[in-house]
N, C-alpha and C positions, 0 to 999 in steps of 0.2 A: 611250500618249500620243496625243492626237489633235490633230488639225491646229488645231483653236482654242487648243488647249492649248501646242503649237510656238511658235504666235504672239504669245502672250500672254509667255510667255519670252524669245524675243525681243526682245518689244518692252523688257520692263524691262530688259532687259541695254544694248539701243543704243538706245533713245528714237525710236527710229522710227515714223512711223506706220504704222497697221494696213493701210490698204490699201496702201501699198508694200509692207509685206512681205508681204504674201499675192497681189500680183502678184510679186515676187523667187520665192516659192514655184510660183506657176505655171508662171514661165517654167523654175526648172529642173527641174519634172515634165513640160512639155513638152518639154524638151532630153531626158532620160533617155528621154523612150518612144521619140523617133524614132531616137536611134540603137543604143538596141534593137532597134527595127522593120528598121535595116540591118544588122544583123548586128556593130557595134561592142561590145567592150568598154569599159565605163563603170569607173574607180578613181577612188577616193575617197582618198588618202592616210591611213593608218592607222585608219580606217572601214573601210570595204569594197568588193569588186570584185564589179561587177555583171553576169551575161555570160548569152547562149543558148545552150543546147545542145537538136540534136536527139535525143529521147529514142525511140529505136527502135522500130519496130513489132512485136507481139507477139500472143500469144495467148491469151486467158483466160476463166477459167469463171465465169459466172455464180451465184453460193451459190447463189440462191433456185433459178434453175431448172434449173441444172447444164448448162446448152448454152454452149457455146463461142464467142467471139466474137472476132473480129481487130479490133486499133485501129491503125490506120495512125501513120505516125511524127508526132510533135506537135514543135513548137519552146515548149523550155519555158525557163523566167529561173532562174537560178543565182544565191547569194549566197553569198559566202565573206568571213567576218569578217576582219580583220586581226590579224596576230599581237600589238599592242600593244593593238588592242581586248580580244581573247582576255584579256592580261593585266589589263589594268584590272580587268576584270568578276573574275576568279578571286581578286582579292587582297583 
């Protein structure tokens, strides 16, 4: 689904208009990235929980040219579905 698409459902759902809801959309992609960016976890109530983890630095071969390279630790975004998401979907 994409974001014109989000919006377009929305809007037949509550009559809203389109640029309200696509500033209501900005603001809470901007809410999500900063505190991201600090280190919070984000929950969604039976959606999903959104969080960082650092993913450890390591060592690895390159196929092509077989020489080794170290990747320093990265800060990566985690998503974990919610158990009654999980169910929806499976039933």
């Amino acid at each position: 689904m994409t974001n014109r698409e989000l919006i377009k459902i929305i809007r037949e759902k509550t009559r809203l208009d389109i640029i309200g809801i696509e500033c209501f959309l900005d603001i809470i992609r901007i809410i999500i990235y900063e505190e991201l960016k600090k280190g919070n976890k984000i929950q969604i109530r039976n959606i999903v929980t959104i969080d960082t983890r650092i993913r450890k630095a390591r060592r690895v071969r390159n196929p092509i040219t077989k020489r080794f390279m170290n990747i320093p630790d990265i800060k990566v975004v985690k998503f974990r579905a919610s158990s009654k998401l999980k169910k929806h979907i499976r039933s």
